[in-house]
C-alpha positions in Angstrom: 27.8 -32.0 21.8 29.6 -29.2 24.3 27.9 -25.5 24.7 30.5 -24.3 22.2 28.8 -26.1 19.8 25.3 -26.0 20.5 26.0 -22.2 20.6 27.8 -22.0 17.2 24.6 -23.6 15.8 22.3 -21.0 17.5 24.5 -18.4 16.0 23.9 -19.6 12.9 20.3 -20.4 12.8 20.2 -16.4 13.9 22.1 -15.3 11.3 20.5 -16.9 8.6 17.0 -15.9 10.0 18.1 -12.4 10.4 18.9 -12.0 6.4 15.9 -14.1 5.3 13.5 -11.4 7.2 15.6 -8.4 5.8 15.2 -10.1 2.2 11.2 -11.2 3.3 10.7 -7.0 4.1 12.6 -6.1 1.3 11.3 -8.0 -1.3 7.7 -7.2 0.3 8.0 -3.2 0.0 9.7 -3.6 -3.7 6.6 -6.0 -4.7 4.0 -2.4 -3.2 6.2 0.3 -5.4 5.8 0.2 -9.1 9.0 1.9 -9.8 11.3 -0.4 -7.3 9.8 -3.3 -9.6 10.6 -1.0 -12.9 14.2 -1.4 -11.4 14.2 -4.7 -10.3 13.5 -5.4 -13.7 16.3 -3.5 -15.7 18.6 -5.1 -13.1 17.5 -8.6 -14.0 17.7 -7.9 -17.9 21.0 -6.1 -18.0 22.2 -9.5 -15.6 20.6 -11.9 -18.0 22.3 -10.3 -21.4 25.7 -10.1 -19.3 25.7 -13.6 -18.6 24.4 -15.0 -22.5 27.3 -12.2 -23.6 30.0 -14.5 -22.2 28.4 -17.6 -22.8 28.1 -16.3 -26.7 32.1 -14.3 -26.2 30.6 -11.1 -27.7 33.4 -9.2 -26.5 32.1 -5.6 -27.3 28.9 -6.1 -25.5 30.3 -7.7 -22.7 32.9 -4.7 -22.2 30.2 -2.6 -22.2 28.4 -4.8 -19.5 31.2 -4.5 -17.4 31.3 -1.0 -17.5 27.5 -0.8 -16.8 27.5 -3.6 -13.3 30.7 -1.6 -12.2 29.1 1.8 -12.1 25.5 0.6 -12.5 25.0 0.6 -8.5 26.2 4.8 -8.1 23.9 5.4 -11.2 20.9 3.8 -9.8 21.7 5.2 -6.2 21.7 8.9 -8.0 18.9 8.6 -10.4 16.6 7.2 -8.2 17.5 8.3 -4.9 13.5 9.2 -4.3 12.6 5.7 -5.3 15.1 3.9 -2.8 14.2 6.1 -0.1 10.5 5.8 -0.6 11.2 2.1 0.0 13.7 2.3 3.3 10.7 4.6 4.5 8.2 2.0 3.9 10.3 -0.6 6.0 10.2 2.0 9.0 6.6 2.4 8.9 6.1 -1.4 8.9 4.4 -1.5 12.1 6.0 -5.0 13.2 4.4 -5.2 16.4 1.1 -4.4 15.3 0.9 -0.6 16.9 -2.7 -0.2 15.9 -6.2 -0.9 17.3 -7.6 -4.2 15.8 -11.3 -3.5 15.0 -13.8 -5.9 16.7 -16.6 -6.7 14.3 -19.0 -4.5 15.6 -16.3 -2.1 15.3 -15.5 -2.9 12.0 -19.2 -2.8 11.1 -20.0 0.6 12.0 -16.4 2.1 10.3 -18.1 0.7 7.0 -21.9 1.9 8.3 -20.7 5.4 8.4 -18.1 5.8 5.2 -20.6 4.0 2.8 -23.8 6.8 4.1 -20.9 9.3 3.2 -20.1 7.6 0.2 -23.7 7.2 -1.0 -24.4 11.1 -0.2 -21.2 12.1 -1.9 -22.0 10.2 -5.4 -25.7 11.4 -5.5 -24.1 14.8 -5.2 -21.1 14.6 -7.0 -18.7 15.7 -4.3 -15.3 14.4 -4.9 -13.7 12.5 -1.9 -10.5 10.6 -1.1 -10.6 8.7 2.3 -7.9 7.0 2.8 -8.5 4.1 5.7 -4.8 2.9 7.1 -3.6 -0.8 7.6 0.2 -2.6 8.6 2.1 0.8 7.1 1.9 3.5 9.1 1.2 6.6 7.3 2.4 9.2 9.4 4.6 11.1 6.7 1.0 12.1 5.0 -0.5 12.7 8.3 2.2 15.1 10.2 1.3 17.2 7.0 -1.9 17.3 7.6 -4.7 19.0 9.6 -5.2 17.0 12.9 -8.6 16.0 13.7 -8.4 12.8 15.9 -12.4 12.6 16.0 -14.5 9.5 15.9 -15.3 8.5 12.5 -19.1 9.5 11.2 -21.1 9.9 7.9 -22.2 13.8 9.2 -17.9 14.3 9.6 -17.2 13.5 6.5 -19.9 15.3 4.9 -18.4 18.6 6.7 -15.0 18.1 5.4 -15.7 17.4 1.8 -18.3 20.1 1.3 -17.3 21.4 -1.7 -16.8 25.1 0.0 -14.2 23.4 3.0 -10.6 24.5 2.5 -10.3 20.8 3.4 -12.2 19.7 0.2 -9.3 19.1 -2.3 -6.9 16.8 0.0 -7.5 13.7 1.6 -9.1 12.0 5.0 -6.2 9.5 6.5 -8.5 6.9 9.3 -6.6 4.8 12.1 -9.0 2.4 13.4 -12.0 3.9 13.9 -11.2 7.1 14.0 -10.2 10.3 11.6 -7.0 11.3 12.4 -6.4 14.3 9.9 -7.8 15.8 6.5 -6.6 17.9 4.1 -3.6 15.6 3.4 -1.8 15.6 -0.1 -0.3 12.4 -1.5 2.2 11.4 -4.3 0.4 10.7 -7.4 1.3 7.6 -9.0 3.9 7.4 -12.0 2.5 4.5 -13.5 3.0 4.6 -17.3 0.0 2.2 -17.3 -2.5 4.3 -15.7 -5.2 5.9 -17.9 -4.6 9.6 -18.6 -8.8 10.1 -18.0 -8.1 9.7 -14.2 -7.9 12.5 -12.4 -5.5 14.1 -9.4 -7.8 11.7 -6.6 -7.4 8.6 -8.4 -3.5 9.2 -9.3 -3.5 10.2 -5.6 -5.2 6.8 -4.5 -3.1 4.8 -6.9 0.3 6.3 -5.3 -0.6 6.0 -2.0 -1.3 2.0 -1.8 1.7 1.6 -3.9 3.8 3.1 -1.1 1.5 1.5 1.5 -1.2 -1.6 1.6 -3.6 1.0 2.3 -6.9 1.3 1.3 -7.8 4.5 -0.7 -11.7 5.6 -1.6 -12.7 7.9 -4.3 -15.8 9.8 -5.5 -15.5 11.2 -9.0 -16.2 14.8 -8.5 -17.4 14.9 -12.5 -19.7 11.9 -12.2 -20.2 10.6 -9.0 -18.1 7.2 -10.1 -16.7 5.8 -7.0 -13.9 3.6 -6.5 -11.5 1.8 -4.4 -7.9 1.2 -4.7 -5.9 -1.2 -2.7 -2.8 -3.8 -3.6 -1.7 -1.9 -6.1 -4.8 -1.9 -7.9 -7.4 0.7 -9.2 -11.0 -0.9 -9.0 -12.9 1.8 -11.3 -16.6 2.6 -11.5 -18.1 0.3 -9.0 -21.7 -0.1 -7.9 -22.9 0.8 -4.0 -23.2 -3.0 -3.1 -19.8 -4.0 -5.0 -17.9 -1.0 -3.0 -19.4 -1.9 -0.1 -18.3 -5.8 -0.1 -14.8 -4.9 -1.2 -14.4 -2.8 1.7 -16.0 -5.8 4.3 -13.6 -8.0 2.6 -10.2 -5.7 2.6 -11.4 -4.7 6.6 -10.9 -7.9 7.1 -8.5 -9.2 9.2 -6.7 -12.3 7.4 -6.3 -14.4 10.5 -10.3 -14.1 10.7 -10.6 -15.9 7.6 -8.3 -18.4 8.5 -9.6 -19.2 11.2 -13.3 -19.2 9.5 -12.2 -21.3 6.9 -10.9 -24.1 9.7 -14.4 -23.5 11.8 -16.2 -24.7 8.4 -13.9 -27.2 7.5 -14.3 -28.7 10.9 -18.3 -28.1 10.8 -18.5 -29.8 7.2 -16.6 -33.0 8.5 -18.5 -33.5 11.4 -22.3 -33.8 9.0 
């Protein structure tokens, strides 16, 4: 085997790499936004009934069909321009290289110290609160719009900026790390046909923003106290201190840690 070779097979392996990571980001940012899925969806159907419409020669449907795949792409491109470019902004705030801090534990440990004191003094009171606590996506469209703060995170700061009288107390607290970068940000609420109309601005603010984002977003009911957490695309309603507080251990978590926990006990178990 000559270098011409060898090289034409390196090419190749490249190439075919390349598109399976565009298709593995792709596929992953469609999977966080419930109205790329919506899409996806009406894409596969219209597909599916094209394909049965020639098997089955209905010739009217499948004329119609035609007409829809040929222009179908321009339509989809106009109608839901803010859809597809919520999606190509998501895969240029994938942080690929890991731009953040990764928490130690004892790190980790005092970030969910202080926000569950806030959190307990917010639902005794009633203040409503959205603190939103930032992962893989960056979230630096919400937080160039917001008021800058870059202060380490504590229960007494939090406190201060959702006092019900702070011109901060409506919008939202972003967190990198272990620190508050800004308040007072305003997210997308979510479009979800599926979400209860009961929920409020907050929660329809916390749903949109982990569907853009694997964020975690944390709400206090301002009517009842109620708190809540929404991450993955999901809205965990009306949970207890000590079921908040575990949730939020568990999504701090780095994944590798567990991994790598799960071998430790593995190996541990073998060895009694």
């Amino acid at each position: 085997m000559n270098l011409t070779q060898i090289w034409s097979i390196v090419t190749k392996i490249i190439d075919i790499s390349v598109l399976w990571l565009a298709f593995y980001y792709i596929l992953k940012n469609i999977k966080n936004n419930i109205k790329m899925v919506l899409i996806v969806k009406g894409v596969i159907i219209i597909l599916i009934v094209k394909i049965l419409s020639d098997l089955l020669n209905l010739y009217t449907v499948g004329v119609l069909l035609e007409y829809i795949v040929a222009w179908g792409p321009l339509a989809i491109i106009v109608i839901f321009q803010p859809e597809i470019r919520s999606v190509l902004e998501s895969l240029g705030r994938t942080q690929l290289l890991g731009r953040h801090k990764v928490l130690t534990v004892d790190e980790r440990e005092k970030v969910v110290y202080e926000i569950m004191k806030a959190i307990e003094y917010f639902k005794k009171n009633r203040i409503g609160a959205l603190i939103v606590i930032e992962r893989e996506v960056s979230l630096e469209e919400y937080i160039k719009n917001g008021t800058k703060i870059y202060a380490d995170l504590s229960d007494e700061l939090l406190e201060t900026i959702f006092f019900p009288n702070s011109p901060m107390h409506d919008g939202g607290v972003i967190i990198q790390g272990d620190r508050i970068t800004c308040a007072g940000s305003v997210f997308r609420t979510s479009m979800n046909p599926n979400v209860s109309k009961r929920l409020g601005t907050r929660h329809r603010a916390a749903l949109g923003v982990v569907e853009e984002s694997d964020a975690i977003a944390l709400i206090v009911s301002e009517e009842n106290g109620r708190i809540s957490i929404a991450c993955n695309n999901e809205l965990h309603y009306n949970l207890t201190l000590e079921d908040f507080r575990m949730m939020l251990i568990e999504e701090l978590s780095p994944k590798t840690e567990v991994f790598f926990e799960a071998e430790e006990n593995e190996s541990g178990e073998e060895n009694e």
